[in-house]
C-alpha positions in Angstrom: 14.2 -7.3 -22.3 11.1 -7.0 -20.6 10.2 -3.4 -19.1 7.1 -2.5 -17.2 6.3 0.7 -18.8 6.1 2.3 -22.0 6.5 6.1 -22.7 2.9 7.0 -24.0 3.1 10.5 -25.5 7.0 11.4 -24.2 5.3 10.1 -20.6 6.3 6.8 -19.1 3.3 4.6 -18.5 3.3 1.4 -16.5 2.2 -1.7 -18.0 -0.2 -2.6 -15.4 -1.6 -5.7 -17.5 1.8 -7.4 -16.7 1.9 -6.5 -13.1 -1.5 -7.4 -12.1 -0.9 -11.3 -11.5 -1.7 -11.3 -7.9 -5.5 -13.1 -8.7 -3.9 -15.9 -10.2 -0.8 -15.7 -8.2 0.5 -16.8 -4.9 1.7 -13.3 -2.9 5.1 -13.9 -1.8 5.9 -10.6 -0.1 3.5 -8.0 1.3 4.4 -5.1 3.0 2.5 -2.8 5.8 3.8 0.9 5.4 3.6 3.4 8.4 4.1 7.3 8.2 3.9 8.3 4.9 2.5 11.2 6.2 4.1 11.9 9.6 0.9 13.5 11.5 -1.2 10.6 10.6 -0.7 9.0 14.0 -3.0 6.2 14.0 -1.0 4.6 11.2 2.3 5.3 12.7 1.4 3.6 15.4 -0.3 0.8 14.4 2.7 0.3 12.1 5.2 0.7 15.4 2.6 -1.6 17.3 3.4 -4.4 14.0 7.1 -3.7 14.4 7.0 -4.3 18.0 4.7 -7.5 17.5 5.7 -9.5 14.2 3.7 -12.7 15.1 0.7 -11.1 14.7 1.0 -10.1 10.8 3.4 -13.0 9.9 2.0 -15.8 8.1 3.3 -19.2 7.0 3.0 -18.7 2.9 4.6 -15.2 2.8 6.7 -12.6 4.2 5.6 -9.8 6.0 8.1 -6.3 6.1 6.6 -3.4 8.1 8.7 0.0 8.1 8.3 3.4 8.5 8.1 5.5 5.8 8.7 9.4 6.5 10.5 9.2 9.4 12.0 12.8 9.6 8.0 14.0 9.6 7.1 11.5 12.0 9.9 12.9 14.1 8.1 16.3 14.1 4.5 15.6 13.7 4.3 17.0 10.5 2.9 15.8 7.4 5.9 16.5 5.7 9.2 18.1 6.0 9.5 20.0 1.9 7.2 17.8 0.3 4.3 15.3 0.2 5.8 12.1 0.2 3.0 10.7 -1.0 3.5 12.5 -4.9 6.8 11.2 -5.3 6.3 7.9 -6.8 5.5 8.4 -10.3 7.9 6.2 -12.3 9.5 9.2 -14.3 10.3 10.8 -11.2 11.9 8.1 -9.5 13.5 7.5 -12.8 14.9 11.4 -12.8 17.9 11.8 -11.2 17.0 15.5 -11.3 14.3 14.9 -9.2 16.2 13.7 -6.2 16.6 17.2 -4.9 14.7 17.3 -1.3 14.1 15.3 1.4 11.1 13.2 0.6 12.4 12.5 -2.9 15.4 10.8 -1.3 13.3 8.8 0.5 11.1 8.0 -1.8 14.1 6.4 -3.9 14.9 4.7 -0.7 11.5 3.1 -0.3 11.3 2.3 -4.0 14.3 0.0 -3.8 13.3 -1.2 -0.5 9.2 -2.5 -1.6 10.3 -2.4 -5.8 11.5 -1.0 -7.6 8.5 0.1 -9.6 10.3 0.1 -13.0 11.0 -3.4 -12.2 9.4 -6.8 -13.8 9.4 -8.9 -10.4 9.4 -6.2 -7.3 10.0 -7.3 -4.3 6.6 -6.8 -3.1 3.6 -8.5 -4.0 1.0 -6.3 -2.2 1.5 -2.8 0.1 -0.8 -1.8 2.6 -0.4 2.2 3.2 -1.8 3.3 6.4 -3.4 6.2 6.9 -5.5 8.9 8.5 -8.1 11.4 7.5 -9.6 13.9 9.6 -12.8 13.7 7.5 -15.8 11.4 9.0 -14.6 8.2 6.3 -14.8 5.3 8.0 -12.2 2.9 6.9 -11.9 3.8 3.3 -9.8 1.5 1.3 -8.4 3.5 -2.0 -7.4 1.7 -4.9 -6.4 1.6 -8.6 -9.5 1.1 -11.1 -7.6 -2.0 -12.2 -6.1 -3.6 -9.5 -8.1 -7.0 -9.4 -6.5 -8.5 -6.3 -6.8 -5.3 -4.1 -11.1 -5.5 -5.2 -10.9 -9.0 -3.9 -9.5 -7.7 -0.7 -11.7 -4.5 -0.1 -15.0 -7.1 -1.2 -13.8 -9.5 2.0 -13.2 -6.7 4.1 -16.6 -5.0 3.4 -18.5 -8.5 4.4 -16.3 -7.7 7.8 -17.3 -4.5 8.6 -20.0 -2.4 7.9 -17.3 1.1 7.8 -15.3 -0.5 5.0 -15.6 1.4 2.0 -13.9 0.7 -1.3 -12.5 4.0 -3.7 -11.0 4.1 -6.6 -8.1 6.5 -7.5 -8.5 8.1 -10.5 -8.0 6.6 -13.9 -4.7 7.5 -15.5 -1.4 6.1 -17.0 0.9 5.9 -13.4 0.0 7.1 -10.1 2.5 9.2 -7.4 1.4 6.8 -4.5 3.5 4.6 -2.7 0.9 1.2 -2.8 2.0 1.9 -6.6 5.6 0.3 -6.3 4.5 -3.2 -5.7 2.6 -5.5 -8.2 -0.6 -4.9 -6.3 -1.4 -2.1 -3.3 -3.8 -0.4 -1.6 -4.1 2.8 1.0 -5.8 2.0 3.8 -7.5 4.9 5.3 -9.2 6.0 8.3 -11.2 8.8 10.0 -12.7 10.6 11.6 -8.7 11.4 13.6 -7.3 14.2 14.3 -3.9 14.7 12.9 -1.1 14.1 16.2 -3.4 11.6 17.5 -4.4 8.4 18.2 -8.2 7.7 17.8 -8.5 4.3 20.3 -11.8 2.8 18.3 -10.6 2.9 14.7 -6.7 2.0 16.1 -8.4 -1.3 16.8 -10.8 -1.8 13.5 -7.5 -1.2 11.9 -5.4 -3.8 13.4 -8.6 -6.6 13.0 -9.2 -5.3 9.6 -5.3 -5.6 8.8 -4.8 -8.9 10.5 -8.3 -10.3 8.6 -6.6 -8.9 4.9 -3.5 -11.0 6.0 -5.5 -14.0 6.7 -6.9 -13.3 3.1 -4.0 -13.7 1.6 -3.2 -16.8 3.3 -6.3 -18.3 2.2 -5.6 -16.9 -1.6 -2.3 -18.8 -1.7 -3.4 -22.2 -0.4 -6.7 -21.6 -3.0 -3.9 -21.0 -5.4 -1.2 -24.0 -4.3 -3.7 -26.5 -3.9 -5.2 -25.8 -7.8 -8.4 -24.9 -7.0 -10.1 -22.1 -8.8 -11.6 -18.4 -7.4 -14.9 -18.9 -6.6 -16.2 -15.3 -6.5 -15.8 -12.6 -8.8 -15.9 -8.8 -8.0 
């Protein structure tokens, strides 16, 4: 049987070789995550504003799931309620039943089998888009593994959009703790100057353009990849 990770030095490791398909692949499933960190208003609500408004990020070729992620620090305007959310997804830990002790832990294992599982060969998502917000003077920064092919492609056509995109990549090791990390390709999609609690009106709407143009990406990749034809551009 086929398993996504191997334990490198008493450490399981994904095998992102095997996950990374998505460039030669048509995306069936991508999902649009909200609240991960539950002051990071902008992204709440332009998750809630998806939620409320389904037409504008479905697409004919694939689904499209949009959901809330910390809802109990969303509830009180805090970026978490015991602990970052957002360091919960490394594979051992979801893996740990020892691990499932607080609040965001729980719901981490919640959102896992909701978007992967990560430990899984086929997860349920294709691509995640983590919204966020940053109180430093980013622009739209789109963050990224080193390795993830499909999510480059994506940052390239969004920088060729907009002058503010920016493309970084997360550092270079074995798993990550990230929640883009469940699916087979991901990215967090950051932006700032906001203050936490609030909702910056200019980058609220670069966000949703810049969301709805990386749907209309996808769409594109798939009918490249259904009608046979080859990528034209490399990254």
């Amino acid at each position: 049987q086929f398993l996504p990770f191997a334990a490198l030095d008493g450490i399981l490791a994904m095998d992102w070789k095997r996950r990374r398909t998505l460039p030669t692949a048509c995306v069936k499933k991508v999902a649009i995550v909200g609240g991960t960190h539950g002051n990071e208003t902008n992204g709440v609500h332009l998750a809630k504003h998806f939620m409320r408004n389904m037409s504008l990020v479905k697409r004919p070729s694939f689904e499209t799931e949009v959901l809330l992620s910390n809802v109990a620090a969303i509830e009180q305007n805090t970026r978490y309620v015991e602990e970052d959310l957002n360091r919960c997804y490394f594979l051992a830990d979801l893996q740990n039943e020892k691990m499932a002790s607080t609040l965001e832990r729980k719901r981490a294992r919640e959102v896992d089998a909701a978007l992967g599982p990560k430990s899984s060969e086929t997860p349920k998502c294709d691509l995640i888009i983590d919204l966020h917000n940053t109180t430093a003077n980013t622009g739209v920064a789109l963050l990224m593994a080193p390795d993830d092919e499909f999510a480059h492609e994506i940052g390239h056509h969004l920088m060729g959009l907009d002058d503010s995109v920016r493309v970084v990549e997360w550092n270079d090791q074995p798993d990550w703790p990230l929640c883009p990390s469940i699916g087979r390709s991901g990215l967090t999609f950051e932006v700032g100057a906001c203050p936490w609690g609030c909702i910056e009106p200019e980058l609220f709407q670069t966000s949703r353009r810049l969301i709805m143009a990386l749907l209309d990406y996808v769409e594109q990749h798939n009918a490249l990849i259904s009608s046979g034809g080859g990528k034209q551009q490399e990254v």
